[in-house]
C-alpha positions as CSV (number, residue, x, y, z in Angstrom):
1,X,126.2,112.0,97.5
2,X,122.7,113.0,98.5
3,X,120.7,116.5,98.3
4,X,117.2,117.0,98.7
5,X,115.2,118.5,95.1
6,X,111.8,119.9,95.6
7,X,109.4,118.1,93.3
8,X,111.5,115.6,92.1
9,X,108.9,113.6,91.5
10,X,106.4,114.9,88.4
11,X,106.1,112.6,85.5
12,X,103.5,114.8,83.6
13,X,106.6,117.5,83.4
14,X,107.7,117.5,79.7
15,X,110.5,119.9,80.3
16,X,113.6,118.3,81.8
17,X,114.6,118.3,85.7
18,X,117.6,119.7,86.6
19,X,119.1,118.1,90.1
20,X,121.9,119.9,91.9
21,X,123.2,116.9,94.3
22,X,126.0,117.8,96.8
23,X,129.0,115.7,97.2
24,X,130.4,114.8,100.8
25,X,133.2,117.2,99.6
26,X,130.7,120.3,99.1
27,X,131.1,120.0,95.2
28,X,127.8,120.4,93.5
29,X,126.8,118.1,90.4
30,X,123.6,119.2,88.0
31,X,121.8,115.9,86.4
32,X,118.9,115.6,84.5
33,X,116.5,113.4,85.8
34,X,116.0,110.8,82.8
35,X,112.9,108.7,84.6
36,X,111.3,107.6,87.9
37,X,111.1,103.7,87.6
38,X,109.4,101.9,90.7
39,X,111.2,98.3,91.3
40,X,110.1,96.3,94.6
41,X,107.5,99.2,95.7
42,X,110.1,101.8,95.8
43,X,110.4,104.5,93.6
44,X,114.3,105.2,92.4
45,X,114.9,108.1,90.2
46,X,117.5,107.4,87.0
47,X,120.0,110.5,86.7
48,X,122.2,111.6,84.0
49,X,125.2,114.2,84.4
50,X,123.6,117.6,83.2
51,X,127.0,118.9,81.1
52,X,127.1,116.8,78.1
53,X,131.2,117.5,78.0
54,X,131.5,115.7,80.9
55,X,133.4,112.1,80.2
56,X,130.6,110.1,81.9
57,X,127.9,111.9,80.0
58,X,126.9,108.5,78.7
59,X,126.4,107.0,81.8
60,X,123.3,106.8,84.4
61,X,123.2,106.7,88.2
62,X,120.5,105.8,89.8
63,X,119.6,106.9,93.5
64,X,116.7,105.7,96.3
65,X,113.7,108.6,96.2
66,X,112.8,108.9,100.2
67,X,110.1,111.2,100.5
68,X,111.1,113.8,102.9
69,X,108.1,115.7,103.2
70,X,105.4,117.3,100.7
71,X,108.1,119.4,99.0
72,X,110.9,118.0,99.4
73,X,112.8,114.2,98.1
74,X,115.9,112.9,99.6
75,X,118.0,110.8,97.1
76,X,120.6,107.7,98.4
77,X,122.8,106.3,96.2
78,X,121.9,102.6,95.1
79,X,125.7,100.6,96.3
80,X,123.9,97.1,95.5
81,X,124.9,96.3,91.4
82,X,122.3,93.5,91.3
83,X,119.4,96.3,92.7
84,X,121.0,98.8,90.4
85,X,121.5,96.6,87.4
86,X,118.0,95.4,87.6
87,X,115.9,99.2,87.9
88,X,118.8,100.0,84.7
89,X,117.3,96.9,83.0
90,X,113.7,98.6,83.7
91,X,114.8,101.4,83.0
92,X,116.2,100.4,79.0
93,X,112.5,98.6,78.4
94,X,110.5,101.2,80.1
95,X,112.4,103.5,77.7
96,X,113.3,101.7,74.2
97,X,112.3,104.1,72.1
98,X,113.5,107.3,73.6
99,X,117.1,106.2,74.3
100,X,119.9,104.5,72.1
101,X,121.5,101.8,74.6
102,X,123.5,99.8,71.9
């Protein structure tokens, strides 16, 4: 699942980010873009699923941010769980205090 988001990248936004992503099947997915965390010099964005009904609304995914061009972001999935696990564990410090991860 990849899709390219113009702008993905603007910490000083306070609002939230909505990301459409499109699935190899066509289906289209909205997540909120919880944070940008930068682990071995490349920038990977952390996603949640955007309908709070869904059943993995508790859970994160967390893509590769390859800069396309000036307006847009391509995202790749992260498939390695030690490279994943580790940006998540970022991820929890960076953000202690606005996220409940017990």
């Amino acid at each position: 699942m990849a899709e390219n988001e113009k702008n993905i990248i603007n910490e000083d936004d306070e609002e939230s980010s909505i990301i459409t992503l499109t699935g190899d099947d066509g289906e289209q997915i909205d997540f909120e873009l919880l944070d940008i965390i930068n682990y071995s010099g490349t920038d990977y964005a952390v996603l949640a699923p955007a309908d709070e009904e869904s059943e993995n609304a508790d859970q994160v995914v967390i893509f590769r941010v390859e800069d396309g061009d000036k307006e847009v972001n391509t995202l790749t999935p992260v498939t390695n769980p030690e490279t994943a696990n580790a940006i998540f564990e970022l991820f929890k410090t960076k953000n202690a205090n606005n996220y409940d991860f017990s």
